[in-house]
C-alpha distance (Angstrom), angle and dihedral (degrees) to the residues before:
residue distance angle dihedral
X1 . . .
X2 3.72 . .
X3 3.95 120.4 .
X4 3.58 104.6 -159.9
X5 3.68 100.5 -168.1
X6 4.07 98.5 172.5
X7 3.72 94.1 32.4
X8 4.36 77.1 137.0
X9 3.32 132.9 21.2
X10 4.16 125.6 -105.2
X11 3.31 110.1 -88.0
X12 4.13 125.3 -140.8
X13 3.71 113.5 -164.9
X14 4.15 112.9 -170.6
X15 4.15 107.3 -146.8
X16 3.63 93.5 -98.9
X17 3.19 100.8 69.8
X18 3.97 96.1 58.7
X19 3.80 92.7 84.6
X20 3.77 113.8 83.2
X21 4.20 104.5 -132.6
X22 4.05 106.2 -98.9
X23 3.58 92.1 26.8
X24 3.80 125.7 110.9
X25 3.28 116.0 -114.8
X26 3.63 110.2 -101.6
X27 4.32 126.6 -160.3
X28 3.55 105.4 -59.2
X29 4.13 111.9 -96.1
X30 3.90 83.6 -138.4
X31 3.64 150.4 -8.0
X32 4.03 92.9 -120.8
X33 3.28 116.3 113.9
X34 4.07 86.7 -139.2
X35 3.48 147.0 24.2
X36 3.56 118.7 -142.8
X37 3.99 115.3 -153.9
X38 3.96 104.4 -160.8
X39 3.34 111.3 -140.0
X40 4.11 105.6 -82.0
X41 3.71 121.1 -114.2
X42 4.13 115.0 -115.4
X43 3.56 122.5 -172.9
X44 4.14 121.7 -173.0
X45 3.64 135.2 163.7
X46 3.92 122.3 -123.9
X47 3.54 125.2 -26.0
X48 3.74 113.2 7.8
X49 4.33 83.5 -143.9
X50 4.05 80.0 65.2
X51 4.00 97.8 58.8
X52 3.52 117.3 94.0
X53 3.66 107.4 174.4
X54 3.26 141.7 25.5
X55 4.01 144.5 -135.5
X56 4.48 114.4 -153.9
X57 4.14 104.2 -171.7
X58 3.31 126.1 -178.8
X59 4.05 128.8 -154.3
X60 3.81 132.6 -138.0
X61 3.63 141.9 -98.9
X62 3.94 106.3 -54.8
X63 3.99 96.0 8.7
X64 3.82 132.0 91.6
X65 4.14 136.8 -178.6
X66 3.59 92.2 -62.6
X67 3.79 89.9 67.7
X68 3.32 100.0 61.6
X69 3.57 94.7 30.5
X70 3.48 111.8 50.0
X71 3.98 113.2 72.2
X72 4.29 86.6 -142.9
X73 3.90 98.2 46.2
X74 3.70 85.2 115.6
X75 4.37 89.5 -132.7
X76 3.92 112.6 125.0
X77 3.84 86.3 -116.1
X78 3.70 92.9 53.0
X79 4.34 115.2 141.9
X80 3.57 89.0 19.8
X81 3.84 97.2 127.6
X82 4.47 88.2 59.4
X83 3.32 93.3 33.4
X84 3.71 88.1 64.9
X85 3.82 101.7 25.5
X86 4.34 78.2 64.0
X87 3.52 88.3 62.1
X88 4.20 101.2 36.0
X89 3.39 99.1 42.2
X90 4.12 90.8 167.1
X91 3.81 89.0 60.6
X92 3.63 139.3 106.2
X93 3.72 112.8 -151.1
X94 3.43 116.9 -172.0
X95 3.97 125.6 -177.1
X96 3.77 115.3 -165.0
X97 3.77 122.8 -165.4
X98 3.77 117.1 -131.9
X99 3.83 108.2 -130.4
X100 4.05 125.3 -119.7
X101 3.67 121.9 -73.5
X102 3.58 134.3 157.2
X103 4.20 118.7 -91.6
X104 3.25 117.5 -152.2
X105 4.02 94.2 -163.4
X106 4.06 85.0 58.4
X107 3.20 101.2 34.8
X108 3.99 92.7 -132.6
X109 3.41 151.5 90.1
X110 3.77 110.0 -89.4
X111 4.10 144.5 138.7
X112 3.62 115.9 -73.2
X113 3.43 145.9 140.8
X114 3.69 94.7 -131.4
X115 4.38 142.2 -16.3
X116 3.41 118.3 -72.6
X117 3.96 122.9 -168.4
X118 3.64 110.0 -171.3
X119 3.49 145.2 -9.9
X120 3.45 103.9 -121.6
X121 3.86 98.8 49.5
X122 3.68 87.0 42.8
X123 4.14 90.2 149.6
X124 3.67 98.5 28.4
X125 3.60 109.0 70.5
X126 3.75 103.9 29.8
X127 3.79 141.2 170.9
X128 3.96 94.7 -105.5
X129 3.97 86.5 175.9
X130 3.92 97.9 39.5
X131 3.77 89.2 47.3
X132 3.60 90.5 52.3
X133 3.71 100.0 47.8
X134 3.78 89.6 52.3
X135 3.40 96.9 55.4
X136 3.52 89.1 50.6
X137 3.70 94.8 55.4
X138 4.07 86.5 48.1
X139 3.68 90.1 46.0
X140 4.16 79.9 58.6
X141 3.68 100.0 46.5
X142 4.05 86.7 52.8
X143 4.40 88.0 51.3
X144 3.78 80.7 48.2
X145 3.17 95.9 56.8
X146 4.23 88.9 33.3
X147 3.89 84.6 61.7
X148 3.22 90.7 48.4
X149 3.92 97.4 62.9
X150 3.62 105.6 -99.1
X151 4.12 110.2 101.0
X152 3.22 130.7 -123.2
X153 4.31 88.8 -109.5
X154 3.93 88.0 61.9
X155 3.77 97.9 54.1
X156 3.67 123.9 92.3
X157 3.79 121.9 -161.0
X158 3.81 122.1 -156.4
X159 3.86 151.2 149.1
X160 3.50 158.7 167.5
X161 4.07 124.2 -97.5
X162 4.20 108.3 -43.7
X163 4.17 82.3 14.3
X164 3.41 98.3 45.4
X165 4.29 85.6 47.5
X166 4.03 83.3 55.0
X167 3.48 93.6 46.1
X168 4.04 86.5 59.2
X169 4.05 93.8 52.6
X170 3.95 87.1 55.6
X171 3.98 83.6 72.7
X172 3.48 81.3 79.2
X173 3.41 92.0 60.6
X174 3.93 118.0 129.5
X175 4.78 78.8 -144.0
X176 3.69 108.5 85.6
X177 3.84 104.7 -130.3
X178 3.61 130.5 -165.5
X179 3.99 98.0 -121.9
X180 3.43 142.4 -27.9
X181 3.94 120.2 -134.1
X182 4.11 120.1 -158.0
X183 3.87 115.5 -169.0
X184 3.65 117.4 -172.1
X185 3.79 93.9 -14.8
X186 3.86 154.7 103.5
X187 3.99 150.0 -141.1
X188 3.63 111.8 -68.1
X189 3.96 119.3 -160.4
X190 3.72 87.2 11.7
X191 4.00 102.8 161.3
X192 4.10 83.6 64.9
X193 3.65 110.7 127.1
X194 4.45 87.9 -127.2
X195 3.81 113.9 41.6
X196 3.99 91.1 157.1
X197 3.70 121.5 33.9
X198 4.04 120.4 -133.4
X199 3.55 81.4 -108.1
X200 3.78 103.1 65.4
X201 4.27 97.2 26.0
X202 4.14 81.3 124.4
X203 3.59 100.1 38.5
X204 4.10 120.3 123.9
X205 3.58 117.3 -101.7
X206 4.03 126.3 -171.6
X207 3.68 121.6 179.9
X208 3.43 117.2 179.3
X209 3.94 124.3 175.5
X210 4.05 131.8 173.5
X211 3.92 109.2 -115.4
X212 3.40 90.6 -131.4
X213 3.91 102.3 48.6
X214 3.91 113.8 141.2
X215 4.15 95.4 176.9
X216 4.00 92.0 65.6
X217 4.06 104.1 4.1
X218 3.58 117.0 -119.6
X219 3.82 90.5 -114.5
X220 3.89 86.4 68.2
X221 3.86 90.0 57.3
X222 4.26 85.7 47.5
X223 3.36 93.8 50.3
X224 3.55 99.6 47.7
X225 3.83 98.7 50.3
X226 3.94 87.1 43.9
X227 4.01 88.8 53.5
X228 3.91 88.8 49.9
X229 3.55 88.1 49.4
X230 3.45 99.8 51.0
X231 4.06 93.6 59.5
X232 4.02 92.8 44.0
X233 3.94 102.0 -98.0
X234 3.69 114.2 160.2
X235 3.64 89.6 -122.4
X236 4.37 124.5 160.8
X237 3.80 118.1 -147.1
X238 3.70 116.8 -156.7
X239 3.88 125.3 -178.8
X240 3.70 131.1 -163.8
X241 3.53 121.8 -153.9
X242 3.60 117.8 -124.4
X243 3.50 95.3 -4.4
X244 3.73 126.8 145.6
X245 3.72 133.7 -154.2
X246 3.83 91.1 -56.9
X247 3.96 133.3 72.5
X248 4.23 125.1 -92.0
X249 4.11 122.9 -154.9
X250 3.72 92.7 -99.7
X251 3.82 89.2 54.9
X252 3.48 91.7 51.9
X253 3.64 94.8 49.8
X254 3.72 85.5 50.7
X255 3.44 90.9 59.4
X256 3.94 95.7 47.5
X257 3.80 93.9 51.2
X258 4.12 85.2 47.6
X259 3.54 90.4 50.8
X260 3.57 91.9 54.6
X261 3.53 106.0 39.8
X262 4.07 85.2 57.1
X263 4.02 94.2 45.2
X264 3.79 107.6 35.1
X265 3.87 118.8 174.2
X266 3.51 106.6 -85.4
């Protein structure tokens, strides 16, 4: 296994740039005047002329690569980028870490991909501007990876909680992508007129959420697969009894077999 830790380069983004031109400016995602992307971890098998696809996944509030990387980082999802490299050997996986912001709902300076004030209003009063610039950064990582050799239709974008709520807005990408995975999530920026772009009306969705989840309720999960429903996405809704705000084996089997069902060998 290859662990490609400078596969781009760190990224420094001044404020000004976390507006998307025509948009109105939202509340700032932070007071910093930057954000510093660190340079995201990439793991592949073999000869990177033999990959053919590729997986983008983002973590949660407080996490990073290393997380879901490393095999001792002590989360419940730890080793999950081998575990599944073993089993995809013709995919990329890359695992970018979100850089530190101030959240409001901790109080502190942490990783994330964009403010969050409470738990409860989880999709009411949102980060329009921190959303944004995250999705632009993702929306990078897939070009990276588009440049690269691998199109846009063989990568798969997914996360966990405030990644797995970014992974969502890249259905509104203009890149056709070959699934989008939300773990433990929900619909950001949902009253927008587009949620899915033309491009990606057919694309694979999975949502899966833990019944029991107390970090983003399970009703957020419900809601947002019912949503997707409602305008004809092909969207998957998995629940796990009893779980909380976390992941369970037969989740992350779930999200193997998804994986692979949206990135076959070619």
């Amino acid at each position: 296994m290859k662990v490609l830790r400078n596969f781009q380069q760190r990224s420094t983004l001044t404020s000004k740039s976390l507006v998307a031109k025509g948009v109105p400016r939202a509340r700032p995602c932070c007071t910093m005047a930057q954000l510093n992307y660190p340079a995201p971890t990439v793991l592949e098998k073999g000869n990177p002329d033999e990959v053919d696809a590729a997986v983008i996944y983002l973590h949660g509030l407080g996490d990073s690569a290393n997380g879901w990387v490393n095999e001792n980082s002590g989360k419940a999802w730890a080793g999950t980028g081998p575990r599944l490299l073993s089993q995809m050997p013709n995919v990329r996986f890359v695992f970018p870490t979100a850089p530190e912001r101030p959240c409001t709902l901790k109080g502190q300076v942490l990783t994330g991909w964009y403010d969050i004030h409470s738990v409860e209003g989880i999709n009411t009063r949102e980060d329009a501007a921190g959303l944004r610039e995250s999705q632009r950064f993702i929306e990078e990582l897939v070009q990276t990876q588009v440049a690269s050799g691998i199109p846009s239709e063989r990568i798969l974008v997914g996360g966990f909680s405030q990644g797995g709520a970014v992974s969502l807005l890249m259905l509104r990408s203009k890149m056709k992508l070959a699934g989008v995975l939300g773990m433990s999530t929900y619909l950001p920026l949902w009253e927008e007129d587009t949620i899915i772009s033309a491009e990606n009306q057919g694309t694979p969705i999975l949502i899966c959420h833990g019944d029991d989840d107390q970090g983003v309720l399970y009703k957020y999960g419900q809601q947002t697969a019912e949503q997707l429903q409602r305008i004809g996405a092909n969207v998957g809704f998995k629940v796990y009894a009893g779980m909380g705000h976390s992941t369970c084996d037969q989740e992350m089997a779930d999200m193997k077999d998804f994986i692979a069902k949206c990135l076959p060998p070619k």
